[in-house]
C-alpha positions in Angstrom: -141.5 -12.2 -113.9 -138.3 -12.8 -113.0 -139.0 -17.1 -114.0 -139.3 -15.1 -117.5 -136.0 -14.3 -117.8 -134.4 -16.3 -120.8 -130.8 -18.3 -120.1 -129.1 -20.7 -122.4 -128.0 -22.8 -119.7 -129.5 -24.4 -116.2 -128.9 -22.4 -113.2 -127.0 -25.1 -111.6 -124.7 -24.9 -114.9 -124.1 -21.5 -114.6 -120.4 -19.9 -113.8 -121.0 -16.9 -112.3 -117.1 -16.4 -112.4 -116.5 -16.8 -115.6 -112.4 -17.8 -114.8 -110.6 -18.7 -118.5 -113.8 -17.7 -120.6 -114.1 -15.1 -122.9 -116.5 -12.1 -121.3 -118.8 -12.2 -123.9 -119.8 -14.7 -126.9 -121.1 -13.4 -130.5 -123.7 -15.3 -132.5 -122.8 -16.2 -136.2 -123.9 -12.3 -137.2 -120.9 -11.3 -134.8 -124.0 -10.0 -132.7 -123.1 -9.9 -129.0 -125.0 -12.8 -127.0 -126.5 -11.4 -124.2 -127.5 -14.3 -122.5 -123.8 -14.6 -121.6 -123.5 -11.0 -120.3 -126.3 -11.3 -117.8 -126.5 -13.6 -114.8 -129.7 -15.2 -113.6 -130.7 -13.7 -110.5 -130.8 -16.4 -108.1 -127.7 -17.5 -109.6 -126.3 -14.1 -108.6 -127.5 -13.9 -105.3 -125.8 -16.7 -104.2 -122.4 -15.6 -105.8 -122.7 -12.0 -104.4 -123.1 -14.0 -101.1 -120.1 -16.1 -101.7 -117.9 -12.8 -103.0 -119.2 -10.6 -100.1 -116.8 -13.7 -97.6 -113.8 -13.4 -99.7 -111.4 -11.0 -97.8 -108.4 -10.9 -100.9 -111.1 -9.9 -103.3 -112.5 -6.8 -100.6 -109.2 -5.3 -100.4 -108.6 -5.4 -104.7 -112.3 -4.3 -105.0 -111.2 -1.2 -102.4 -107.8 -0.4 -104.1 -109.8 -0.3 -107.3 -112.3 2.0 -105.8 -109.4 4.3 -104.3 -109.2 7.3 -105.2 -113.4 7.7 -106.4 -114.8 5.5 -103.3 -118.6 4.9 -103.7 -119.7 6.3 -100.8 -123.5 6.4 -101.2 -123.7 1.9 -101.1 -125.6 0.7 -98.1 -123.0 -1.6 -95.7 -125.2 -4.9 -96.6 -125.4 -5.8 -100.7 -127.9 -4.7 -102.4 -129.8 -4.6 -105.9 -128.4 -1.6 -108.1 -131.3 0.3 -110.4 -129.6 3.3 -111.9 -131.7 5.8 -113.5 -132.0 9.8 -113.7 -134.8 10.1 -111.5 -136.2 7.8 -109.5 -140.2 7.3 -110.4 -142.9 4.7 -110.0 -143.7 3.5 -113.6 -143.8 -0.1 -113.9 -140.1 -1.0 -115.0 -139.6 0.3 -110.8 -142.4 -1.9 -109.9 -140.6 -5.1 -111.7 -137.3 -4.2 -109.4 -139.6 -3.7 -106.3 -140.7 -7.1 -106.9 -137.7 -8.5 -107.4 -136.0 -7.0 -104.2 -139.0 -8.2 -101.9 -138.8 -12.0 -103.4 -134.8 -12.0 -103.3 -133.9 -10.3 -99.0 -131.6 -7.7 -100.5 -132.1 -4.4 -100.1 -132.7 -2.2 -103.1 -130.9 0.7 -103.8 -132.3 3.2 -106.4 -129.4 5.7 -108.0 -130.1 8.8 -109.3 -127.6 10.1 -111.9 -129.2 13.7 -111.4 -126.2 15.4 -113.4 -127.5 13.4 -115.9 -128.8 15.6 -119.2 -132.8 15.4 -120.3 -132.4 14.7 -124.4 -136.1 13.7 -125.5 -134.3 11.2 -128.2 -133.8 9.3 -125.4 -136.9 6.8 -124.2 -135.9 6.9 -120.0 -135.8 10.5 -119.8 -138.3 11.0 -122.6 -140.7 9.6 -120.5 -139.7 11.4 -117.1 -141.2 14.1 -118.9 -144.3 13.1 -120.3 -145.7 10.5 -118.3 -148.3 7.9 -119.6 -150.8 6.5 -117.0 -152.5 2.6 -117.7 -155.5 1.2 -116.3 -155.7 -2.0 -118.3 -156.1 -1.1 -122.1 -157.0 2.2 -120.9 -153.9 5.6 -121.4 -153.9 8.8 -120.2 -150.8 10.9 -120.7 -150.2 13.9 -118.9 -146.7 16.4 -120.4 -144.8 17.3 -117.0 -141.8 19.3 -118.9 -141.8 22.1 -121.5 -139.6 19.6 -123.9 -138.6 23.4 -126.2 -137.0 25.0 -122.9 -135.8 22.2 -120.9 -134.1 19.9 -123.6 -130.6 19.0 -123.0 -130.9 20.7 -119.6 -129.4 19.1 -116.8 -132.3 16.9 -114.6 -131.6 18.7 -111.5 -132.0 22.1 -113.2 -135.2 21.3 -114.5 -138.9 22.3 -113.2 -142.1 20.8 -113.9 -144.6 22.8 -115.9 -146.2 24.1 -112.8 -142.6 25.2 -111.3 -141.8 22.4 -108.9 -138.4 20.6 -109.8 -138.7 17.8 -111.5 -137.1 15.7 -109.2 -139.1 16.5 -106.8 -142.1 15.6 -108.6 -141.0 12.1 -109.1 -140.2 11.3 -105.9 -144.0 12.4 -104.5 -145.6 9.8 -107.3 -142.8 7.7 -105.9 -143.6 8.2 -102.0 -146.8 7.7 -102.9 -146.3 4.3 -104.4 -143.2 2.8 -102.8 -142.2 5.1 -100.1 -139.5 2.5 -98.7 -137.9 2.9 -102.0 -137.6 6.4 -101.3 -135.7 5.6 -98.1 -133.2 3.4 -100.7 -132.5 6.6 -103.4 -129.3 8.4 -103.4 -127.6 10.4 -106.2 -124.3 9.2 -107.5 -124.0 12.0 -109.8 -120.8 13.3 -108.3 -119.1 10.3 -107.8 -119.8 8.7 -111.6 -118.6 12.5 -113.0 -115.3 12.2 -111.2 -114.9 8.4 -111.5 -115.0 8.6 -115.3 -112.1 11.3 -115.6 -110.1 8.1 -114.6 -111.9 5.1 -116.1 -113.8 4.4 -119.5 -117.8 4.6 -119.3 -119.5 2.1 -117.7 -116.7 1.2 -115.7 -116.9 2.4 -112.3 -120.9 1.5 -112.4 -120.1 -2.2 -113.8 -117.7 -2.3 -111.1 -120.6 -2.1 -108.1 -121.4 -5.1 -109.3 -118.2 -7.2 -108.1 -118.7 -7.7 -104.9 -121.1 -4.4 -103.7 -124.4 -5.6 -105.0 -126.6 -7.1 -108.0 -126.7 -3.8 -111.4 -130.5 -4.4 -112.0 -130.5 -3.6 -115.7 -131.7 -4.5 -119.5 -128.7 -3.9 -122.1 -130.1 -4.5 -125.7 -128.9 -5.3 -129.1 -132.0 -4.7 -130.7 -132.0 -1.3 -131.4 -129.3 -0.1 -133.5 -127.9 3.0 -131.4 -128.8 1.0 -128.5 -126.3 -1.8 -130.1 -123.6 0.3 -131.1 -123.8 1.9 -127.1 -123.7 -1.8 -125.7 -121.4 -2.8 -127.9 -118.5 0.1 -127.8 -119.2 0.8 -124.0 -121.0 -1.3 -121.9 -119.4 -4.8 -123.2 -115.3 -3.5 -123.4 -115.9 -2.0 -119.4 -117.7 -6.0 -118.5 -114.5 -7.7 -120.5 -111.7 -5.4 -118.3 -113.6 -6.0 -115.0 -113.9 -10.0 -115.5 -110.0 -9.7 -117.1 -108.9 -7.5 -113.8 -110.5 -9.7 -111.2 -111.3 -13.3 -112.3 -115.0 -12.8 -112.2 -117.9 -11.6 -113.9 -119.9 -8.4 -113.1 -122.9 -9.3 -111.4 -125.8 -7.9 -113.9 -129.5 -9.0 -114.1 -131.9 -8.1 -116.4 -134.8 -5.9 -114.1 -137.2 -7.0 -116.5 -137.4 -10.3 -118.9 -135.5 -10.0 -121.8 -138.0 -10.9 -124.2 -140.0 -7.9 -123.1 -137.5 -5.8 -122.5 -139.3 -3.4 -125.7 -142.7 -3.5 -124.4 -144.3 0.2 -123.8 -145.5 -1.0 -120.5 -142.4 -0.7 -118.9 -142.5 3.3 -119.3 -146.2 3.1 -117.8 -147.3 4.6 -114.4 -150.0 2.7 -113.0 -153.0 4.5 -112.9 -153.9 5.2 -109.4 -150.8 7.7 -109.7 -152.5 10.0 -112.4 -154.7 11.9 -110.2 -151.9 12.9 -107.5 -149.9 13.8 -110.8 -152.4 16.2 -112.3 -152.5 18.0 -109.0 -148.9 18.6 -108.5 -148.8 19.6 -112.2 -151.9 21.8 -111.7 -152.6 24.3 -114.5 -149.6 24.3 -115.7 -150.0 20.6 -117.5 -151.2 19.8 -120.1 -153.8 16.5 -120.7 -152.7 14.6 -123.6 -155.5 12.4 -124.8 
């Protein structure tokens, strides 16, 4: 899917430095044009390859990363997909994909400080999991949403007692177990990194020289927008203004799709390993 993904320009076009431009464009609405924030990923893997030589840029990227160094990156670059909890539904399959077609190693970070707020789709759907075969949906409710709430994800067990986490990495083993190999929790380092920084800062800033932030930022939605917009975008414009280049960001699934329900799916070979782990204690949503 990743020929899906919608540009305004031809890769060969593309400045993936974006040296003397504004960090992002607005549409005549004063919208925010996404298609400028994101990078097409082959256009990015060839950058990353090209940063990843430039000794200057290795010692500024390390002064920036000082005093909160990101331990947990892999030595080689790598394709960034940060979530609470690593899990199988079909948004991880779309990265899978993509980290298979591109060479780079995928690297899955857990934010497992990270609270569960039901408002929220992501975690939403960490706790009550929907399972697809074809037109065909089966949900299955993993977390008592009246107890657990607001909780932090580590702290949280399953309906049958398990931790949560621990849960999603079985359906995750089970469908991807290199991936599993690939999943460390930056919790730590993201909570002490923002006493110094402004949100999204320290995790746009992976994607400088470390690796590739996997990731769909929308405008659609209007919390969403105001989130992009007050957060996301101000931390891309004072990376590109600090070092003469864009943050490396691809969208881990097209664009255009980016709202469908099937990305929150599970596929639904996973369902029966699920109600087992979740035994009695689940309950079968028709």
């Amino acid at each position: 899917m990743a020929g899906e993904q919608q540009t305004t320009r031809g890769a060969d076009a593309w400045d993936a430095s974006g040296a003397g431009e504004p960090a992002i464009r607005r549409d005549a609405h004063g919208v925010a044009r996404l298609d400028d924030f994101y990078t097409p990923l082959d256009v990015a893997l060839r950058e990353l390859r090209r940063r990843r030589t430039d000794p200057h840029l290795a010692a500024e990227l390390a002064a920036f990363h000082r005093r909160h160094p990101p331990d947990f990156l892999p030595a080689a670059p790598c394709l960034i997909l940060v979530r609470a909890v690593a899990s199988p539904d079909f948004e991880l399959g779309e990265f899978a994909r993509q980290a298979a077609a591109s060479g780079v190693a995928p690297l899955c970070l857990e934010l497992r400080r990270d609270r569960f707020v039901s408002f929220n789709r992501d975690k939403y759907c960490r706790g009550k999991l929907t399972f697809r075969w074809g037109t065909h949906l089966r949900g299955l409710r993993a977390v008592d949403f009246h107890r657990h709430d607001g909780r932090r994800f580590e702290q949280i067990p399953t309906v049958a007692g398990e931790p949560l986490r621990e849960f999603h990495h079985a359906l995750l083993a089970a469908a991807y177990p290199a991936l599993l190999a690939h999943t460390r929790d930056g919790s730590l380092w993201l909570h002490a990194a923002r006493v110094d920084a402004p949100p999204y800062l320290p995790l746009l800033g992976l994607a400088i020289r470390d690796g590739i932030l996997m990731e769909n930022f929308s405008v659609n939605d209007a919390e969403e927008r105001r989130l992009t917009e007050t957060r996301v975008l101000p931390a891309f414009a004072a990376l590109q203004a600090r070092f003469g280049l864009r943050p490396l960001v691809a969208p881990v699934v097209p664009p255009a799709r980016e709202d469908e329900a099937h990305w929150w799916h599970y596929p639904g070979g996973l369902f029966r390993l699920a109600q087992q782990r979740l035994r009695r204690g689940a309950r079968l949503i028709q």
